[in-house]
TIRO-2110 file (N, C-alpha, C; in Angstrom, 1 decimal):
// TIRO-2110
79.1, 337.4, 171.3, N, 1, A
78.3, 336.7, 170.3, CA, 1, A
79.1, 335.4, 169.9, C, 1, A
78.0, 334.6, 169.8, N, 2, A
79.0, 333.2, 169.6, CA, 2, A
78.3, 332.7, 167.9, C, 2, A
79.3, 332.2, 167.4, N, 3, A
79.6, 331.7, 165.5, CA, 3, A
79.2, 330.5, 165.3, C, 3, A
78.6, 329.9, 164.9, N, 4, A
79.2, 328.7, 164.2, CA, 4, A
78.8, 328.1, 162.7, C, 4, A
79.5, 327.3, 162.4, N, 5, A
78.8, 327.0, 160.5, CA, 5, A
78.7, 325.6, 160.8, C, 5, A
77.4, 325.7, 159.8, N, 6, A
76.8, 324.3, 159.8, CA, 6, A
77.6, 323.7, 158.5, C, 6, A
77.8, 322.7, 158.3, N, 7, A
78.2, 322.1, 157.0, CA, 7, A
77.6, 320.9, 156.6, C, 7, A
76.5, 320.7, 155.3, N, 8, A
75.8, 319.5, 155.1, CA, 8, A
74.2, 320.1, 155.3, C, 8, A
73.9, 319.4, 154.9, N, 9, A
72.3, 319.6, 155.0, CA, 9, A
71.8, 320.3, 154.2, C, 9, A
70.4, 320.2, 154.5, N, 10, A
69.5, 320.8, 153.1, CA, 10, A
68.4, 321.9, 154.3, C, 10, A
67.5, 321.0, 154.7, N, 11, A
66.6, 321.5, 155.6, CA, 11, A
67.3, 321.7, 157.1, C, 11, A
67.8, 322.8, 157.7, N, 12, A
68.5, 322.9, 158.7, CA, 12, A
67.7, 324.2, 159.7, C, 12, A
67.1, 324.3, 159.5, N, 13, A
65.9, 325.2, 160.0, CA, 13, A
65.7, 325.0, 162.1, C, 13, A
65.1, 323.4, 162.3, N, 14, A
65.4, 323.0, 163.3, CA, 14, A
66.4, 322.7, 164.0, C, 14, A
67.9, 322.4, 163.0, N, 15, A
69.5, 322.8, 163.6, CA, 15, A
69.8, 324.1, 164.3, C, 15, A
69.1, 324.9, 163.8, N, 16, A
69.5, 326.7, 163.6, CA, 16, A
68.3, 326.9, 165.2, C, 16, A
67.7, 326.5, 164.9, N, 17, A
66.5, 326.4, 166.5, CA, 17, A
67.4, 326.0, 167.5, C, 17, A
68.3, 324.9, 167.5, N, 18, A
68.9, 324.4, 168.7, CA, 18, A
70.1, 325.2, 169.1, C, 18, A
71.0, 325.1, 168.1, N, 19, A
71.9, 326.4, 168.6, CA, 19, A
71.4, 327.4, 168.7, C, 19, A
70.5, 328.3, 168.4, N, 20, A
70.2, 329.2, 168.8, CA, 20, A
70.0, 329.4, 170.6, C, 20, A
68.8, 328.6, 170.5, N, 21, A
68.7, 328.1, 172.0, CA, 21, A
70.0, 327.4, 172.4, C, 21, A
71.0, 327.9, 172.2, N, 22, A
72.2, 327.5, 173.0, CA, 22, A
72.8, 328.3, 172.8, C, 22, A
72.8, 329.9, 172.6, N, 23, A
73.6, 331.0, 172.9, CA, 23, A
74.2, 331.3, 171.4, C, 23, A
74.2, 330.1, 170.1, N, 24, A
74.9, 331.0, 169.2, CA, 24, A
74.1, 331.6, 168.7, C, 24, A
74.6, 333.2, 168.1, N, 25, A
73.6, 334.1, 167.8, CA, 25, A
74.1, 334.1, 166.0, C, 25, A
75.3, 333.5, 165.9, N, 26, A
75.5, 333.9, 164.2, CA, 26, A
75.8, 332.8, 163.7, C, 26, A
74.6, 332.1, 162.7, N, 27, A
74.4, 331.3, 162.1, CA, 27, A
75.1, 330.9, 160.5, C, 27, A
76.3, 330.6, 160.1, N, 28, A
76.4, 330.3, 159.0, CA, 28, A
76.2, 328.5, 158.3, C, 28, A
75.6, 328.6, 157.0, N, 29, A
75.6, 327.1, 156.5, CA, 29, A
76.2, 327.2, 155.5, C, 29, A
76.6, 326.4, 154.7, N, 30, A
77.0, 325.6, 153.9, CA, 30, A
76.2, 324.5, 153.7, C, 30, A
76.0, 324.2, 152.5, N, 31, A
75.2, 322.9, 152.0, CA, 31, A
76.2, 322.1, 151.6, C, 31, A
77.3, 322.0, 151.2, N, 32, A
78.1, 321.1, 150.9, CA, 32, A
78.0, 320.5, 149.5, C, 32, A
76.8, 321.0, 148.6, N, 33, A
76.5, 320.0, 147.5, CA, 33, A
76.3, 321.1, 146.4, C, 33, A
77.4, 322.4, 146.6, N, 34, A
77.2, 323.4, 145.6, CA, 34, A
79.3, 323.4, 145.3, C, 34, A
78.7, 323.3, 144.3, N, 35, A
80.9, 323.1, 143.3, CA, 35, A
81.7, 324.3, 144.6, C, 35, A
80.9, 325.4, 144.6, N, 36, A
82.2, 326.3, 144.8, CA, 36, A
82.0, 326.2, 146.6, C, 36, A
81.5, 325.1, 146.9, N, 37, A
81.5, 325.1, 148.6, CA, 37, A
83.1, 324.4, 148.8, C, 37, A
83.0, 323.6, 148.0, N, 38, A
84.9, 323.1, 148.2, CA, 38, A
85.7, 324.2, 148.7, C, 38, A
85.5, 325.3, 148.0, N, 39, A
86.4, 326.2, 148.3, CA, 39, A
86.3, 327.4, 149.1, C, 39, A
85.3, 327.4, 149.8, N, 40, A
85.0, 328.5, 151.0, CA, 40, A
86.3, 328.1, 151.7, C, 40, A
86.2, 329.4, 152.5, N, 41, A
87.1, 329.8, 154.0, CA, 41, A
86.3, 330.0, 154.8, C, 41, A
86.5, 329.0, 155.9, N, 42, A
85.8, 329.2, 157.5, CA, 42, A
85.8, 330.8, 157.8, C, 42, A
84.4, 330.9, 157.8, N, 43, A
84.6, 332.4, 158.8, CA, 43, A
85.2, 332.6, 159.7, C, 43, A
85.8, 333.9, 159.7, N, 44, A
86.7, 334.1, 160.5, CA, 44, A
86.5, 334.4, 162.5, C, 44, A
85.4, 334.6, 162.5, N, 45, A
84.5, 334.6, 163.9, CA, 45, A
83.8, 333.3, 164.5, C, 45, A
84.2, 332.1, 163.8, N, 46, A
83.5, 330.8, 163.8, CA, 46, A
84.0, 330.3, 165.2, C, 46, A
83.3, 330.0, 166.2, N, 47, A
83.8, 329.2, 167.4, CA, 47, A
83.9, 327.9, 167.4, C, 47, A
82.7, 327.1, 166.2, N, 48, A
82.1, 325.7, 166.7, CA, 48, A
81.8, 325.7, 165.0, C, 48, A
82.6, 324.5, 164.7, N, 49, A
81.8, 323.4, 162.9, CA, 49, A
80.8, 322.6, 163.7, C, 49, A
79.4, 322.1, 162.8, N, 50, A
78.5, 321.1, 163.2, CA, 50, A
78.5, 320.7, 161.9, C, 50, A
79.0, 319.2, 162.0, N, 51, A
79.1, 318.4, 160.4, CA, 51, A
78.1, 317.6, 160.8, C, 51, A
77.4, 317.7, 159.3, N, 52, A
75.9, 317.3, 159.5, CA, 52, A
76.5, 315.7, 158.4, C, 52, A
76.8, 314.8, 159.2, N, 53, A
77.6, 314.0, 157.9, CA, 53, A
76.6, 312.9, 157.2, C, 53, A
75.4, 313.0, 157.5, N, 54, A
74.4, 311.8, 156.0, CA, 54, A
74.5, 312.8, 155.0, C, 54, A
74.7, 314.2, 155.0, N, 55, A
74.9, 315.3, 153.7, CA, 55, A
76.1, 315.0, 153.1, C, 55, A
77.1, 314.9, 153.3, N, 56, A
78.2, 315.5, 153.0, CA, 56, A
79.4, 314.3, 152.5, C, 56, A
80.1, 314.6, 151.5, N, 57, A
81.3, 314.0, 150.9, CA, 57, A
82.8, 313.8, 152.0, C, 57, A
83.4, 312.1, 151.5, N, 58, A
84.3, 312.1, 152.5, CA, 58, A
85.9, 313.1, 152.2, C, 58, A
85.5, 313.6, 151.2, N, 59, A
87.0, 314.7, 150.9, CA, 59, A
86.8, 315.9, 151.4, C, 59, A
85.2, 316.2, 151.5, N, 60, A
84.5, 317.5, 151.5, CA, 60, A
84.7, 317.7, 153.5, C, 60, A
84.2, 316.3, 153.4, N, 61, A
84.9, 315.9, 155.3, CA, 61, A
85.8, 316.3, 155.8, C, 61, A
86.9, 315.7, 155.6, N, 62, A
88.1, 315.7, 155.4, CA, 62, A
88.9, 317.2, 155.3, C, 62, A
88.4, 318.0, 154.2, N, 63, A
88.7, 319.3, 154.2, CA, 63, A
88.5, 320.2, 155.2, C, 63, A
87.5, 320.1, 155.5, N, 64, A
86.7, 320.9, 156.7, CA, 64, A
87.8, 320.8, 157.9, C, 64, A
87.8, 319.0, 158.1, N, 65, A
88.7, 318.8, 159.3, CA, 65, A
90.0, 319.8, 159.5, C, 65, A
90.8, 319.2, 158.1, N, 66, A
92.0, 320.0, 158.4, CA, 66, A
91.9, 321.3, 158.6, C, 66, A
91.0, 322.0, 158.7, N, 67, A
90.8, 323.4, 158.0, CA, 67, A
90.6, 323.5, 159.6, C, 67, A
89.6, 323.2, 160.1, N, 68, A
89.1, 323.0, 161.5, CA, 68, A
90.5, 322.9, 162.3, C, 68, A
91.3, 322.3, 162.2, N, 69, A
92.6, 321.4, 163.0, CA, 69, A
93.3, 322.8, 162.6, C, 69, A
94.0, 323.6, 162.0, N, 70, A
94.2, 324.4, 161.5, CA, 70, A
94.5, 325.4, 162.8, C, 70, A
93.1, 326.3, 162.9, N, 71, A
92.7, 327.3, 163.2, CA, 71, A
92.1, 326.8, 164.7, C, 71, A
92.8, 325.8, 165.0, N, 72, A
92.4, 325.2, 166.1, CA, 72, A
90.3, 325.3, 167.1, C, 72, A
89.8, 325.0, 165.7, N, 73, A
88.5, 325.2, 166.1, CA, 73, A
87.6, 323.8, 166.3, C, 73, A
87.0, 323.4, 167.0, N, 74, A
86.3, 322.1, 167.6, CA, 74, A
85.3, 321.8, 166.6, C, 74, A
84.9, 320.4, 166.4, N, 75, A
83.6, 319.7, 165.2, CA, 75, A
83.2, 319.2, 165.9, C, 75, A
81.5, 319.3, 166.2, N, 76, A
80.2, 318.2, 166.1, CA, 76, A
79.9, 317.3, 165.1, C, 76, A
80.3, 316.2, 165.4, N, 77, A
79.9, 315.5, 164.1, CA, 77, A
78.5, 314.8, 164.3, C, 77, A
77.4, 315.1, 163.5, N, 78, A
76.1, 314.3, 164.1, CA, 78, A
75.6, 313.9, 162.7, C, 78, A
74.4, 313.6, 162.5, N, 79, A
72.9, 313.0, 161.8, CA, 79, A
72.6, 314.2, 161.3, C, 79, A
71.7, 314.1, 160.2, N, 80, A
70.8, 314.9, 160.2, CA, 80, A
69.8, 314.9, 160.9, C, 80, A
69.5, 316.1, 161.9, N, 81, A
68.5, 316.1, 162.9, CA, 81, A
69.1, 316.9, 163.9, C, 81, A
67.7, 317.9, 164.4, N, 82, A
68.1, 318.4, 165.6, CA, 82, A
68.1, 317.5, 166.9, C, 82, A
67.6, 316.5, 166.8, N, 83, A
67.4, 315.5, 167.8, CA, 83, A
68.7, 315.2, 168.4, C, 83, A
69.6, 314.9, 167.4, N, 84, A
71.2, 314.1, 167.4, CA, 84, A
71.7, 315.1, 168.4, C, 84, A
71.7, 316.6, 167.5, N, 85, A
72.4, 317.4, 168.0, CA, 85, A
71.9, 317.8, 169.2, C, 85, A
71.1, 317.9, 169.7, N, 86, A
70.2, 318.3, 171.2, CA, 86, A
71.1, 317.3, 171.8, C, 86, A
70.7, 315.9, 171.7, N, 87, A
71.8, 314.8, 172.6, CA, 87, A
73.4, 315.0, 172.7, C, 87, A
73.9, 315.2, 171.9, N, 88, A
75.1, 315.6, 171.9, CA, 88, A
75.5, 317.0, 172.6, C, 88, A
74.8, 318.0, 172.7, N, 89, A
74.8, 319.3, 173.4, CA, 89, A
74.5, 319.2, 175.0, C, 89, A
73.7, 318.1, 175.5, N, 90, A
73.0, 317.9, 176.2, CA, 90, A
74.2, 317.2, 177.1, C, 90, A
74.3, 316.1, 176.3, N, 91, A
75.9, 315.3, 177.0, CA, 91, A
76.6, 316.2, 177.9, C, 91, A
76.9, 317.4, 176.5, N, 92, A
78.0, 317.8, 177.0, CA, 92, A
78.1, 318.7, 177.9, C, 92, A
76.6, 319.5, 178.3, N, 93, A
75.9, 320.4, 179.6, CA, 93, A
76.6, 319.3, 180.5, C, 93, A
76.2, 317.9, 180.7, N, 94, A
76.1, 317.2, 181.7, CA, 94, A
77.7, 317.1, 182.2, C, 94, A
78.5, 316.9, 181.3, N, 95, A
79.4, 316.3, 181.5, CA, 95, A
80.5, 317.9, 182.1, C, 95, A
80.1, 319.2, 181.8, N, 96, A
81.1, 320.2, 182.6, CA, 96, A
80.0, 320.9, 183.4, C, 96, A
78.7, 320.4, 183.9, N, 97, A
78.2, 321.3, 185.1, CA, 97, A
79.0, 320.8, 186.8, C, 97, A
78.6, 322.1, 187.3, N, 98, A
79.5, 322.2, 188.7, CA, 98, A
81.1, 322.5, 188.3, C, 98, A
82.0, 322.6, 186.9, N, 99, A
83.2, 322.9, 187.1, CA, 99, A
83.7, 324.2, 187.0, C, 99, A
84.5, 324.9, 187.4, N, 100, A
85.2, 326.2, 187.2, CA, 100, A
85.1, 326.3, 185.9, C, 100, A
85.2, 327.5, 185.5, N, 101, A
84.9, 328.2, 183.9, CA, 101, A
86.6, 327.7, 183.3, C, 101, A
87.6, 327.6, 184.2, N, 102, A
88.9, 326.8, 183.2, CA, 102, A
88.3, 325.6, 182.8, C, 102, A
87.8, 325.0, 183.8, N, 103, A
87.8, 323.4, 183.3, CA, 103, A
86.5, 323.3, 182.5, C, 103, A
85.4, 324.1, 182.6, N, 104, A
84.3, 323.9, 181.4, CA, 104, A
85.0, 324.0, 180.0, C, 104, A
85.8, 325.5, 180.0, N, 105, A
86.8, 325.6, 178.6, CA, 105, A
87.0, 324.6, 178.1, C, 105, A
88.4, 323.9, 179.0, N, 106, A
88.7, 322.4, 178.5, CA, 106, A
87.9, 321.2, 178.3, C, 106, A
87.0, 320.9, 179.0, N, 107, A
86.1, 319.7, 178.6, CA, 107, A
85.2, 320.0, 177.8, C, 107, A
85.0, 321.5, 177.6, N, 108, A
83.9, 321.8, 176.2, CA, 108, A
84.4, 321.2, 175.1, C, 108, A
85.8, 322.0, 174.9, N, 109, A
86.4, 321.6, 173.2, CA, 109, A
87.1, 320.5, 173.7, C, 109, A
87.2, 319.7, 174.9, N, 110, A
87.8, 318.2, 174.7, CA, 110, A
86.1, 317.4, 174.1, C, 110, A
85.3, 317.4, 174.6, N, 111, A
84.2, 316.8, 174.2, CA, 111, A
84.4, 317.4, 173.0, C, 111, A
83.8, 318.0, 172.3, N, 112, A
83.5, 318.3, 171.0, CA, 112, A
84.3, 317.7, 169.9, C, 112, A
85.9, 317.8, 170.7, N, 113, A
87.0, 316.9, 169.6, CA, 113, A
86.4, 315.5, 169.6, C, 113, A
86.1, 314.9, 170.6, N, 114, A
85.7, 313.7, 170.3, CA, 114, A
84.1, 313.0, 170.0, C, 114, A
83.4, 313.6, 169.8, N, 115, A
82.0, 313.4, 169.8, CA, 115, A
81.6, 313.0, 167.9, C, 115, A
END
């Protein structure tokens, strides 16, 4: 079973539709615009952050990252919109089909660091 938390957003309904249809099966959000969101802790089963960033504050940003950098876990940074994120998922099908499962590993979370 694969994790990930969304951060940002309000209506994330059709975010939750895309990853889904992309194998993750456990869904966490965050809205970003509630006082005590500053202070969560990444779940601890989380594979993948998708920072939804027209939501979200640049400290609140920032936080996440290190927290992400940390625990050595990869960020999407997109739009609000499942559209963005479909393109960005899509890229990155394109960009590791045909390689061995080592080198998908690596160009998954190399794309993801930089997207």
């Amino acid at each position: 079973m694969s994790s990930v938390l969304i951060v940002g957003g309000d209506q994330i309904d059709s975010i939750k539709q895309v990853l889904h249809h992309r194998g993750f099966d456990d869904i966490h959000h965050w809205s970003g615009r509630k006082v005590g969101d500053s202070h969560k802790v990444i779940p601890q089963h989380t594979d993948l952050i998708v920072l939804i960033t027209d939501w979200i504050n640049h400290s609140f940003t920032h936080r996440i990252k290190r927290s992400a950098a940390k625990r050595g876990l990869k960020v999407i940074y997109t739009g609000n919109g499942s559209v963005q994120l479909q393109t960005r998922l899509e890229k990155l099908g394109e960009a590791i089909s045909g390689s061995c499962r080592k080198t998908i590993h690596t160009l998954f979370y190399t794309h993801l660091a930089y997207s």
